[in-house]
C-alpha positions in Angstrom: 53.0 102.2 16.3 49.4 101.8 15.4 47.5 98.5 16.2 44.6 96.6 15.3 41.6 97.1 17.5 37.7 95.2 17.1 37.3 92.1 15.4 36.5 91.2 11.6 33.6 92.5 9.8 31.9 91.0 6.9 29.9 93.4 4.4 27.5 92.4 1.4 29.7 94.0 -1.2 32.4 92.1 0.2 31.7 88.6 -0.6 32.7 86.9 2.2 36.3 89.5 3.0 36.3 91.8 5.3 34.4 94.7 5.2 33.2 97.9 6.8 29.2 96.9 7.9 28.9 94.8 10.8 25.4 92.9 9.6 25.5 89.5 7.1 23.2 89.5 4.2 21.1 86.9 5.2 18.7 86.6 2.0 21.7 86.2 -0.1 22.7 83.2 1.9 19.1 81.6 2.2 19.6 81.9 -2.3 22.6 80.3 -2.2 21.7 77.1 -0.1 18.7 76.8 -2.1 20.6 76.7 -5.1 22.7 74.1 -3.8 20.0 71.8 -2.9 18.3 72.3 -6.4 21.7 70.7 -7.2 21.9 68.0 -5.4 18.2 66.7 -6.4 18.6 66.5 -9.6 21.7 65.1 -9.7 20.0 62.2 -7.2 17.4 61.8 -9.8 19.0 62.2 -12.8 21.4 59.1 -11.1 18.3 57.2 -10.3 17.0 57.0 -14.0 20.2 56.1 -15.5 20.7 52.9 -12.8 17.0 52.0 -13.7 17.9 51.9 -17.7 21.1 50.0 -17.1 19.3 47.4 -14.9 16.6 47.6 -17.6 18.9 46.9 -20.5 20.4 43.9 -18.6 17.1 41.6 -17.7 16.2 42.8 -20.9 19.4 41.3 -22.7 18.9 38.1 -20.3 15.3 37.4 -21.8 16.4 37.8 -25.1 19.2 35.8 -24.8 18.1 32.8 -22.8 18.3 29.2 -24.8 21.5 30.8 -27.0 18.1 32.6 -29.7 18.8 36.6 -29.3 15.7 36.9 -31.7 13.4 34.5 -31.5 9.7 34.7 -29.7 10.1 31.3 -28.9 11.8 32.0 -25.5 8.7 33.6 -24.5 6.8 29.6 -25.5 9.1 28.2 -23.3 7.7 30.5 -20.1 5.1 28.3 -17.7 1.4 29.6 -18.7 -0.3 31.1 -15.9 -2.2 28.9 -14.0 -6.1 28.0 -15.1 -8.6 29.6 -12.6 -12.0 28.3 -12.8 -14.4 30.8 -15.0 -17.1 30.7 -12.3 -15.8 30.7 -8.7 -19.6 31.2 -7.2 -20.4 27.8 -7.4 -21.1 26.1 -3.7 -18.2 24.3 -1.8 -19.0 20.3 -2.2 -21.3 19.4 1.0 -20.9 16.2 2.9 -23.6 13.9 4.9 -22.6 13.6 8.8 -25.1 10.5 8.5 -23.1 7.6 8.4 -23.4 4.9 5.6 -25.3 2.0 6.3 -22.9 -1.4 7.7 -22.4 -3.8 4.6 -25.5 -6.9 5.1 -24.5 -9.7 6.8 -23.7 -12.9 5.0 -24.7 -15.1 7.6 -28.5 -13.4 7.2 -29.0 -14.8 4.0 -28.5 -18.5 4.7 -29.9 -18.2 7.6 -33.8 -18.3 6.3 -35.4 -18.8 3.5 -37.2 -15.8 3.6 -33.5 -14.1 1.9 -32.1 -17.2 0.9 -33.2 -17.2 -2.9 -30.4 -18.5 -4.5 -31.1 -21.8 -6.4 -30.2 -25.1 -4.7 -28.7 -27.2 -7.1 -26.3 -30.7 -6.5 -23.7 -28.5 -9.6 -24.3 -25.6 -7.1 -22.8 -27.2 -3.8 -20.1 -29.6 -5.5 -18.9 -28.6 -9.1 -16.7 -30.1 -11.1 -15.1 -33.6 -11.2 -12.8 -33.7 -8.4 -12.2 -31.5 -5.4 -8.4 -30.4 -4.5 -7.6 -29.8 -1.1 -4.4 -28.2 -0.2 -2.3 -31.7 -1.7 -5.1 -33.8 -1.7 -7.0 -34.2 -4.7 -10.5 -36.1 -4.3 -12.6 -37.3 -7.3 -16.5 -37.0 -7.2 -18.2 -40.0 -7.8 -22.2 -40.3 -7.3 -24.5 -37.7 -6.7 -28.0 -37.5 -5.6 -31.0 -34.9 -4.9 -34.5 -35.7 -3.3 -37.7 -33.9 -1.7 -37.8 -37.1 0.4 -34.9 -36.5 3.0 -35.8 -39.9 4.9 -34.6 -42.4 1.9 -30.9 -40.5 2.0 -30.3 -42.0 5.9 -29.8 -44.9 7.6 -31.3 -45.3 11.2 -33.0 -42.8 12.8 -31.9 -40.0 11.1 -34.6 -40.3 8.1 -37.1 -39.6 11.1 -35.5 -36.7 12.4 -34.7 -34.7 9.4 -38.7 -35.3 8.5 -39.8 -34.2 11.7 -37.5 -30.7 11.5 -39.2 -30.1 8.4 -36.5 -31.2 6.0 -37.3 -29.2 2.6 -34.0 -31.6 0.2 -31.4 -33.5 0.5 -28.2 -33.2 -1.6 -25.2 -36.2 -1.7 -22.4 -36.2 -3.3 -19.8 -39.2 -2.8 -15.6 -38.5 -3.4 -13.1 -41.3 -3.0 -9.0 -40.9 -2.7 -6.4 -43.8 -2.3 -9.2 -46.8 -1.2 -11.1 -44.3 1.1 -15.3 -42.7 0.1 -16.9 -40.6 1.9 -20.9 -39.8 1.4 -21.6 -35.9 2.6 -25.2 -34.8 2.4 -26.5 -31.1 2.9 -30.4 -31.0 4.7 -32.4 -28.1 3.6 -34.6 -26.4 6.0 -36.6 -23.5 6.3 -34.5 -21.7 9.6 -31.7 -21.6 11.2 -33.4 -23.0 14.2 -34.7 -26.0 12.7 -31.0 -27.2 11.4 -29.7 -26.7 14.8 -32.7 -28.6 16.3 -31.7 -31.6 13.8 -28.3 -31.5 15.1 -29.2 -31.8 18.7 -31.5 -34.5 18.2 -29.3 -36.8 15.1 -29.1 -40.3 15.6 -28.2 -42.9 12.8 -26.6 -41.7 10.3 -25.9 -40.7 6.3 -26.5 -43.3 3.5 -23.4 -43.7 2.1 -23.9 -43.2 -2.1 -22.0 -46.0 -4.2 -21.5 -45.9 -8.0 -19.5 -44.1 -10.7 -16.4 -45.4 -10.3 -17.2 -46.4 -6.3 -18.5 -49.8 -5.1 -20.7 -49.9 -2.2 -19.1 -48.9 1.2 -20.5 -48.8 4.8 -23.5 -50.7 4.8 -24.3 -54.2 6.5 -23.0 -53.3 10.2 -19.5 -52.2 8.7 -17.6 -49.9 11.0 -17.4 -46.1 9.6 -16.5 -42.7 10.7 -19.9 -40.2 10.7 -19.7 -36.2 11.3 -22.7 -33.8 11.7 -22.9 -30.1 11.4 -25.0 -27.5 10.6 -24.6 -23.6 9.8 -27.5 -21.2 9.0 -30.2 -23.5 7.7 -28.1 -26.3 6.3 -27.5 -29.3 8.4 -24.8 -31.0 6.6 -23.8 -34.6 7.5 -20.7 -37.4 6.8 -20.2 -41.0 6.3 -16.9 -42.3 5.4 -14.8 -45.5 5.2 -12.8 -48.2 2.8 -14.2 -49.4 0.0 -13.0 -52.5 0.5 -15.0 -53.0 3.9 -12.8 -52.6 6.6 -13.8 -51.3 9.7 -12.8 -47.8 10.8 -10.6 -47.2 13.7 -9.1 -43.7 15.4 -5.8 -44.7 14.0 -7.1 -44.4 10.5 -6.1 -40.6 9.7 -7.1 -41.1 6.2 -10.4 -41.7 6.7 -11.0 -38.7 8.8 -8.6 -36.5 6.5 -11.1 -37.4 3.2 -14.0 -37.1 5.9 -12.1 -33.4 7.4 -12.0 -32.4 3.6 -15.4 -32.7 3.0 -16.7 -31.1 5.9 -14.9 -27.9 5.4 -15.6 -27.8 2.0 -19.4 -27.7 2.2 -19.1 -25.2 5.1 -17.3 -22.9 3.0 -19.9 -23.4 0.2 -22.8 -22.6 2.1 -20.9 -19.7 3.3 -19.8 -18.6 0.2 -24.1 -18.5 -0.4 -24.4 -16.6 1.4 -21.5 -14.0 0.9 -22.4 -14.0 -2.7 -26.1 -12.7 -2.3 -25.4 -10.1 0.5 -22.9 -8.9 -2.1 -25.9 -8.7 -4.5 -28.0 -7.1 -1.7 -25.8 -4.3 -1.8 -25.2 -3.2 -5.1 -28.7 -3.4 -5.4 -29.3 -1.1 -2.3 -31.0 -3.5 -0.6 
């Protein structure tokens, strides 16, 4: 019985059966798996192209379809333009001053001397119109007066005393309500300091002003309510009581409401001055 002896052999005439040499052809392999790679590439590549023109033909169909116009260019309108970018893009970045602006003037400044205080002083200026409202209250104007000669506007010692100070005007103006006048007078002088010097040193009083409409009230000893302020370099003064002649007493809040009136009202006129030609100041650049 014969039996097989050694192990297979593979020859290069064989083609992969067995064979008499011993030794593979090793060049004919190293072809082969090159071939096979060559393969392979291109059919990678040749897959890649092919997915590219699909994806190609699809965004391509979307454009052209978008809005339900397969052939119209007016799809393409309908596309946001690019954005505008500025032809010159050298030009310097805006610059900014670390010096702070000057405050805004002061209003009180410019009533406070004459030096500032320009403004004209008129009787129209400081109580226009023919009646003054007040919250509810509704005042009419009755007489008014202006003079050089401060003294003839008072009674008492108060003539002296605004002469003294150097009193430049004095403006009156009288308003009446429901039986009750009151006189209110603004003194013009030349500073601050002088108006408050007035103040400190008033005595007497405010000549009430009677006529147009209002008979003459608070003269001959009667009993009437008197105020006296001052603010920058207006020292402004009331007198107030009945028209018919009866004395003033602290329960009479109608008398001191007309009087109240009146004293706020000039203060905010004089104020309002002076607000007005700061203003002025600064659009100027003053």
């Amino acid at each position: 019985m014969s039996s097989w002896q050694g192990g297979p052999s593979w020859g290069p005439g064989d083609n992969g059966t067995p064979g008499d040499s011993g030794t593979p052809d090793w060049a004919a392999l190293a072809e082969a798996s090159a071939a096979r790679a060559r393969r392979k590439r291109w059919l990678m590549i040749g897959g890649g192209v092919l997915a590219t023109a699909v994806v190609g033909a699809i965004v391509a169909t979307a454009v052209v379809t978008t809005g339900g116009k397969s052939d119209s260019a007016g799809s393409a309108s309908k596309l946001p333009a690019p954005a505008d970018l500025p032809e010159d893009t050298s030009a310097p970045a805006p610059s900014f001053s670390s010096v702070a602006p000057p405050p805004p003037p002061d209003p009180k400044e410019y009533i406070s001397s004459a030096d500032k205080d320009k403004a004209p002083i008129t009787v129209d200026g400081f109580f226009p119109g023919e009646k003054l409202a007040m919250g509810e209250r509704v005042h009419l104007k009755g007489a008014t007066a202006r003079t050089t000669d401060c003294a003839t506007g008072t009674q008492g010692a108060l003539g002296a005393v605004l002469t003294n100070n150097g009193c430049e005007q004095l403006i009156r103006a009288t308003y009446r309500k429901d039986g009750v006048a009151v006189t209110v007078g603004i003194a013009v002088f030349d500073t601050e300091a002088r108006a408050k010097k007035t103040v400190d040193q008033a005595s007497g009083g405010l000549a009430s002003l009677s006529g147009a409409g209002v008979p003459t009230f608070c003269r001959g000893g009667t009993v009437c309510r008197r105020t006296t302020n001052s603010y920058g370099r207006y020292a402004y003064f009331t007198v107030g009581g009945f028209t018919d002649g009866t004395r003033v007493t602290a329960q009479d809040k109608n008398v001191f409401a007309v009087g109240d009136d009146l004293t706020n009202f000039v203060f905010r006129q004089i104020r309002h001055r002076g607000q007005v030609q700061a203003s002025e100041a600064a659009e100027a650049g003053e």
